[in-house]
N, C-alpha and C positions, 0 to 999 in steps of 0.2 A: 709270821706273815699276815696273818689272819687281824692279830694287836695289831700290825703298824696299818691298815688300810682301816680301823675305829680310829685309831687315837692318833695317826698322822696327820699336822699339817691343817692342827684345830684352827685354827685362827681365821684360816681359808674357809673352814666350813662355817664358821660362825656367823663370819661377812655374809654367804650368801645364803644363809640363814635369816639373816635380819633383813637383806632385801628384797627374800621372796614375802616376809608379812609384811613390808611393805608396799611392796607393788599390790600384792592383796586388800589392805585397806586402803589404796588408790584406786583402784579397781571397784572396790566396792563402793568409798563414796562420790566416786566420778558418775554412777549410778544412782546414787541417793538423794532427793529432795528434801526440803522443808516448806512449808505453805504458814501463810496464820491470817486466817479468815476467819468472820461474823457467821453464827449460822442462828436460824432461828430456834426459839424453842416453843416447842410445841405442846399444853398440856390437855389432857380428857380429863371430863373430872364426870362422874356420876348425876344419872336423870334427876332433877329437881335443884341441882346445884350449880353455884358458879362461880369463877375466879372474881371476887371482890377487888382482891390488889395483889400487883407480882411485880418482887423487886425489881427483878430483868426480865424481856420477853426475846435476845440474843444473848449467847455467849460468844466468846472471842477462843478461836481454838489454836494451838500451834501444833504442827499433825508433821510426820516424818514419816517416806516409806520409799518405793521404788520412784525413779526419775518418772517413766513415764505414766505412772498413775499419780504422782504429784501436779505433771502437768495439765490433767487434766480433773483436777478436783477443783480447781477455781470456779472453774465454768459449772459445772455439776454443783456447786452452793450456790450461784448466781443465778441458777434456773429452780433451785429449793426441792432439788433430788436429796442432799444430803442435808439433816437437821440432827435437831434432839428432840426426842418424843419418851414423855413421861406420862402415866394413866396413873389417875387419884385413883388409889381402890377404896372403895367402903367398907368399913367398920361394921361390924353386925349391930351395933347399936347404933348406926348410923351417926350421919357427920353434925356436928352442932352447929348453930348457926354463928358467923364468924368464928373459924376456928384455924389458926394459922397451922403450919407445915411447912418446912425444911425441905426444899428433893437438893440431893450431892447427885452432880454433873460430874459422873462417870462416863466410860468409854461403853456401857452396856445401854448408855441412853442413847446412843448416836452408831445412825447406820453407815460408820466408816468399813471401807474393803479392811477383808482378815490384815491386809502386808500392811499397812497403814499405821503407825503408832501414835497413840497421844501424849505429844510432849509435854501439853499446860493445859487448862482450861482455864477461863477466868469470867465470871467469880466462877466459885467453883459451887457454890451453895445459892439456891434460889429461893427465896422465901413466898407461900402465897398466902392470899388468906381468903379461905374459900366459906359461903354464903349461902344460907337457902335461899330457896324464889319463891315467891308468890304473885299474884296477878291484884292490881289493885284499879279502880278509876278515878282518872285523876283530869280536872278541869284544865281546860285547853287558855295556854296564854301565848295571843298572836307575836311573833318576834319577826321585826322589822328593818330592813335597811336603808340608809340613803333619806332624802329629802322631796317631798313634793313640787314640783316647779314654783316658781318665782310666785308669789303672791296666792299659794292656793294651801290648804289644811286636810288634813284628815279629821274630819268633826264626828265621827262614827265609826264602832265597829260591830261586826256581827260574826257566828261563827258556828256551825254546826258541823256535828253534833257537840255539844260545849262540854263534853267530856270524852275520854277513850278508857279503855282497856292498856293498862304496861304490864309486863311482866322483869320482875328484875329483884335483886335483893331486899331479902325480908327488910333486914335493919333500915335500909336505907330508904324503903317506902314507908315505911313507919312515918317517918319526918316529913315528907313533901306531901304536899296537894294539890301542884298544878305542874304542869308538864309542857313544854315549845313547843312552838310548830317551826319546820326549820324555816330559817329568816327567808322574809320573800322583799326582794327590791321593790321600792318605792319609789324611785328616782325619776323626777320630772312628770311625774301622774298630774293627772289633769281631770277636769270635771268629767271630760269624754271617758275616761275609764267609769264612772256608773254606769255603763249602761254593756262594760264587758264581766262586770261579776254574772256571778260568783268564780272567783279563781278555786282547785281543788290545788292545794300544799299537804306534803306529808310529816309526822311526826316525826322532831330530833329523837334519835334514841339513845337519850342520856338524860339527867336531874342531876342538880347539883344539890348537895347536902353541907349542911358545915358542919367541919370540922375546927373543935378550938376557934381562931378568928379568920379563920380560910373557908372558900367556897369548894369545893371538893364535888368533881366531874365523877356520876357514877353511870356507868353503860346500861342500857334496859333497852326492851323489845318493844315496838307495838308496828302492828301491820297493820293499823287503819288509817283512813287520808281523812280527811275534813275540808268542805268548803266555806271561805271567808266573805262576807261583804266588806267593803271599807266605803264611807261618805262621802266624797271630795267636793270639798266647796271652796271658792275665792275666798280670800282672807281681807276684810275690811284693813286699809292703811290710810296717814295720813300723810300729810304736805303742807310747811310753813310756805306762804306766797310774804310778801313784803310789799309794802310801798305802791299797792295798786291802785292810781290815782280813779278819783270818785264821780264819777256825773251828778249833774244835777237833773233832773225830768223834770219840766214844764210846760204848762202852754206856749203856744205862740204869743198870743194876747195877754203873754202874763204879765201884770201890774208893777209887778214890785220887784225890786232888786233883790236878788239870792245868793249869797256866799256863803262858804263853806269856812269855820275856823281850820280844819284840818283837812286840805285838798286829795290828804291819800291812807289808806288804812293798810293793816296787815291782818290775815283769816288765815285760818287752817281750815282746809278741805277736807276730805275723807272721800274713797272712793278706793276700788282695787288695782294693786300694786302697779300693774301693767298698762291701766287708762293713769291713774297721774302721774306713770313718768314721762307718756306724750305730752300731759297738762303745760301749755304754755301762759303767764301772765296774759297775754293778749285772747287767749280763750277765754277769762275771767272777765265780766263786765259788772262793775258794782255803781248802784245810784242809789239817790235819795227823789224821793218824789215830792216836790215843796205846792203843789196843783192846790191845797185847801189852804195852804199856810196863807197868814195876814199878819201884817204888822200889830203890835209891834215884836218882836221876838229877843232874844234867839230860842232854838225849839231843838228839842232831842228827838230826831226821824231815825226811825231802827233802817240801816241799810239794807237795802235789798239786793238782789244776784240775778243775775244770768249764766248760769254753769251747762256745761254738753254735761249729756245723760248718763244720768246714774256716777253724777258728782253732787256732794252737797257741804255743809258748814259742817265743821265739825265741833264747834263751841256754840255757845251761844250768839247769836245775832248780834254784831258790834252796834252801838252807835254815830252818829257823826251829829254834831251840835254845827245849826243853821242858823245865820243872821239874815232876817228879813225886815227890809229898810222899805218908805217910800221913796221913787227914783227921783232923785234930783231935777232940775228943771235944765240943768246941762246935759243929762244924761236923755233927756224928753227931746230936747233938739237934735240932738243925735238922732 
């Protein structure tokens, strides 16, 4: 009796054998999550030292664990509760200056909940290469953006203190000796800015160094500000005019007949950018003064001008060649 209720009617038992571990691993993974998020990584490294270069500064994690703690570790890497944090430890003979390191992106780096499993990391290995520091002074070079308005320069700079204090790696202060300021816009300055310096701008804190034929970004400290003057003055421009016809200046009483072989010249002017684009030819008045001339001629009279202010030639003084005649006796009756 006891045999036949073991070994009765296996087959029956078997079936509902196989769909109780079933419903079991239904059950369980109708409960089970998976996530695969960024998280950062975080490294300490010891006083005097510092990360030079790291391969990655996230990893990409695939994590598996209960539903409702999966649902809710998105949020929790999004707000940078959950990372990877790894502490350089020091050597008793301390760390050498550029001295690269390996950390393996284990589950012992990362404050995942105990239920939580890591399925991947990626990469899985972070390379750094960590650097002494030292503190060096390094001369101040103004960095600048944008353009000055229409016709105007920066003819001067000035900048105190013309040096600072950085702190950042040995190797890499070794090489430089001048250091930004972070860019300060320039855009449409005008003379009326002399008289609001001195601006106070603070230190980029970085140097570039090259590497091989690359300029290579190295991060450094410095907490002092510096104040700048800059010059701003109008920019002398010119302007071709054409075909501006000539006067002649005379007396009334003048004697003798005056022409011109060439009744119109062309000049370049000079003056800043914003007065000669008002400049119109009919502003321009150009003559020859023929008052001493007498026959017989013709005579090379340097032109002279009548320009608005703070316009002038910007070549040399053309000439105009004048023929003076005595007047006809039809021209008398006249």
């Amino acid at each position: 009796m006891i045999k036949e209720i073991f070994t009765g009617n296996v087959l029956t038992k078997l079936m509902a054998f196989v769909m109780a571990i079933a419903l079991w691993l239904y059950a369980i993974n109708r409960h089970t999550g998976d996530v695969r998020e960024m998280v950062n990584l975080n490294i300490s490294v010891p006083e005097g030292i510092t990360i030079q270069e790291q391969s990655a500064k996230e990893v990409a994690l695939h994590l598996r664990g209960p539903q409702h703690i999966i649902d809710n570790l998105s949020a929790m890497i999004k707000a940078n509760k959950i990372f990877a944090k790894y502490t350089v430890p020091e050597s008793p003979q301390g760390i050498e200056d550029r001295e690269k390191q390996t950390i393996p992106i284990t589950r012992q780096l990362l404050n995942l909940p105990k239920d939580v499993k890591l399925i991947s990391v990626y990469p899985d290995k972070v390379d750094i290469l960590l650097s002494k520091l030292q503190k060096k002074r390094l001369m101040i070079n103004i960095q600048k953006k944008g353009e000055p308005f229409i016709g105007h320069a920066i003819t001067n700079e000035f900048v105190f203190p013309k040096e600072v204090e950085v702190t950042g790696p040995l190797n890499a202060l070794k090489e430089v000796v001048t250091i930004n300021t972070i860019p300060i816009d320039v855009s449409g300055i005008t003379t009326e800015q002399n008289r609001t310096f001195p601006w106070k701008i603070g230190i980029d804190q970085k140097v570039l160094v090259k590497r091989g034929d690359k300029n290579v970004s190295i991060p450094v400290e410095c907490a002092e500000e510096v104040r700048i003057w800059l010059q701003v003055a109008e920019q002398p421009d010119t302007r071709l005019f054409e075909k501006i016809k000539i006067k002649i200046m005379r007396p009334a009483d003048y004697p003798y007949e005056a022409k011109l072989q060439d009744e119109y010249a062309t000049i370049k002017v000079k003056g800043t950018k914003p007065l000669l684009d008002k400049l119109t030819a009919e502003d321009i008045v150009l003559y020859v003064d023929v008052t001493l001339l007498k026959p017989p001629g013709p005579y090379k009279q340097a032109i002279k001008c009548v320009f608005p202010k703070n316009v002038e030639f910007a070549d040399k003084l053309p000439e105009a060649h004048v023929d003076i005649k005595e007047k006809t006796r039809s021209m008398e009756v006249k």
